[in-house]
Structures are given as C-alpha cells and as structure tokens.
N, C-alpha and C positions, 0 to 999 in steps of 0.2 A: 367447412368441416375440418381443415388441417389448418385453420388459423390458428386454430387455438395451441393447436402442439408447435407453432411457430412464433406465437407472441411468449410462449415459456419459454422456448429454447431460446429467443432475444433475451428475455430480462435474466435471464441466468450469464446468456455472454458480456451484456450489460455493468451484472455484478460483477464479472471476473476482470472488467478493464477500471470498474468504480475501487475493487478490491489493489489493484495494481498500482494507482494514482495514490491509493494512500499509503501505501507501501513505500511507494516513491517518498514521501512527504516523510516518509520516516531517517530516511538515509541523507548525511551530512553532505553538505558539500562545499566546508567552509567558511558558512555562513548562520547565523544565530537563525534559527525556527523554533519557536513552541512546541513544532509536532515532534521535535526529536524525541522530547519528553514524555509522547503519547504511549510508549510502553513501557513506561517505569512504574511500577508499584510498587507501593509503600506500606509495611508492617504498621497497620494503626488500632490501638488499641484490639491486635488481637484480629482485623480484620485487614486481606489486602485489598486497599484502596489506591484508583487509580492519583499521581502527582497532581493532576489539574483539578481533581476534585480538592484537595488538600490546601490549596496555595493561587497566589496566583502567579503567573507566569508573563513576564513581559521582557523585551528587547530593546536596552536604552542605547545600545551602539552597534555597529552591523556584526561583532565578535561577541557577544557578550550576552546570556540568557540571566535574568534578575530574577530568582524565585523567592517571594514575600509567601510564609506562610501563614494561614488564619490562625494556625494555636502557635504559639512560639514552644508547645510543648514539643512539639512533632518535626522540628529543625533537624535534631541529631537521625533521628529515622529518615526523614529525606532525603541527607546527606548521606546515609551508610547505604541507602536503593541505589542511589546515582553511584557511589564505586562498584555496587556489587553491580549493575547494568555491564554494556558490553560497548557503553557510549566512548569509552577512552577517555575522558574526561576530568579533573579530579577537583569537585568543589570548593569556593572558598565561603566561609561563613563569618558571619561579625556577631550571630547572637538574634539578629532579628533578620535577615535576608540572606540565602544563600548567592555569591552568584558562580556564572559558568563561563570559564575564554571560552571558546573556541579555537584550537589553534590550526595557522597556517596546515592545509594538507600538504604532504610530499607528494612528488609526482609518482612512488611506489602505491600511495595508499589512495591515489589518482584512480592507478590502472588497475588496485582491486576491488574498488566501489564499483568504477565500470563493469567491471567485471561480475560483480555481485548484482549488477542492475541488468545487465544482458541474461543474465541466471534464473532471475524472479522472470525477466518478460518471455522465454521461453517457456519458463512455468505456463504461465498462463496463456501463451498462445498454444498448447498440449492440452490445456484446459477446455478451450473451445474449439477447439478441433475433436474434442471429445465430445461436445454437446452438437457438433454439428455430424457426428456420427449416430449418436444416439437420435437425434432427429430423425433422419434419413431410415434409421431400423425402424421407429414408430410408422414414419408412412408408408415404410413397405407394409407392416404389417396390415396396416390398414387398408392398404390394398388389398392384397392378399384373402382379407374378410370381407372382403367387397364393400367397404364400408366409401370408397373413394375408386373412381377411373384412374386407367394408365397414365390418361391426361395429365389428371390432377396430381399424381404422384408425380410426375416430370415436373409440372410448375410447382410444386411445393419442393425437390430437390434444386431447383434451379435458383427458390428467392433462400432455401435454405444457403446456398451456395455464396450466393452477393450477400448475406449476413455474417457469413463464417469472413469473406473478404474484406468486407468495410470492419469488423472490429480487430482483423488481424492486422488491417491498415493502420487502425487508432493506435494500437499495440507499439508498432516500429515509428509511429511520431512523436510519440513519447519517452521511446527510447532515445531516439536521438536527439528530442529534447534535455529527457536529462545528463545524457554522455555529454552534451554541450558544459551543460549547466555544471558536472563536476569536474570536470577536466579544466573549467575555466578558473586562472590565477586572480 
C-alpha cells in the first residue's frame, strides 16, 4: 500500500542526485568538457537554439574545446553566446571553427568553484530531505485514514529513512569527488 508513495519519493530523490551530477558536468575544472557548453544558447534565426544542436563540439587537446559549426552562417552568433555566457572564456575564430583554451585555474577560482559545488550539493541534499518529509506526512496520513497499520507506517518511515541516507550518501561522494577533481593542478 505505501510502496507506491515510496517508489515516487525514490525516483524524485533519484532525479535530484541525476539533476546534481549534471550540474557537476557543467562546472570547469581546468579541463576541456563538451558539457560546459551545455547551457549556451544561441540566437539562431530568431530562435534560442541549444550550441550542440548547432555545431559540433569536439576536444583535440586536454585545454582546448574545437566548435565546427554546420552553417558557417551562425559562427558570429556562437561566438557573441560564448562572451555573453558566464563561462569566462573568450573565443577564437578562423572563419570556419571557433575554438576555446581553457585557462589554467588560480587557486582563488579553485576555492570558489568548490565553494560553488558544496552550494548546489546542499541544494539538493534540502531537496531530499524535503521529499523525505513530505513522504513521512503521506504515510501519516495514511494512517491516520486507516488506509495502513502503525506497523506499517514505522516500516515505511524506517525504509523512508535508509533512502533519505543512501542518497544523501551519493550526494557527499560526489562532492568530494568533485572538490578532488577541481582543486587538482
């Protein structure tokens, strides 16, 4: 009976660590990714279309993002997304390929990405911690309506509990995966 208000409240805490990893994947650390790229859009004829629909995007050296686009009409627009972004970055273009350095991070801009990453993963461990409240109110309720025993309201607050645990555990692994991963020269 309370499975079912426990396999939604998984797949929602689910999404908030699915949500988090690509989060991650957006933030620099140094190093060329495609996914940095994943929240620039581009004025294209009138419509904002996302960069990777546009172009394609490839990584010929470990600093260095190469963007080949399909129209060579839509070059100068690529290039004015990527300043107007918030990627720090300032493109160079030959006419047919833009590409991107990457530059060295400072260890200033070290400790505010960390810092910007411990930000997002409290985000979202408030997030499930939210949904594993909001669980907990349904199965009272449901008690309550007699729709479930005291029992069962105990062992549905109890696997709600090692769910709220094992994904606030995925949460700090990934953190300190990534604090590894940008902090490293």
């Amino acid at each position: 009976m309370y499975n079912k208000v426990l396999s939604n409240h998984e797949d929602k805490m689910k999404n908030t660590v699915a949500y988090l990893k690509e989060d991650f994947a957006t933030i620099r650390a140094g190093r060329a990714n495609p996914k940095l790229l994943d929240k620039i859009f581009v004025e294209y004829y009138g419509a904002r279309t996302p960069l990777s629909q546009l172009s394609n995007i490839s990584v010929p050296e470990p600093r260095m993002l190469v963007i080949q686009p399909y129209d060579a009409s839509s070059i100068k627009d690529i290039e004015k997304a990527i300043m107007v972004s918030d990627l720090g970055i300032n493109p160079a273009n030959d006419g047919k390929i833009i590409r991107l350095m990457i530059p060295q991070l400072t260890e200033e801009r070290r400790k505010e990405l960390v810092k910007l990453v411990k930000k997002e993963t409290e985000s979202a461990k408030v997030t499930i911690r939210n949904e594993r409240r909001d669980a907990m109110d349904k199965v009272k309720k449901m008690e309550k309506a007699s729709e479930i025993t005291e029992d069962d309201r105990k062992s549905a607050e109890k696997q709600v509990q090692e769910l709220t645990d094992k994904y606030i555990t995925e949460l700090e692994n990934m953190l300190k995966s990534k604090e590894k991963e940008v902090m490293e020269v």
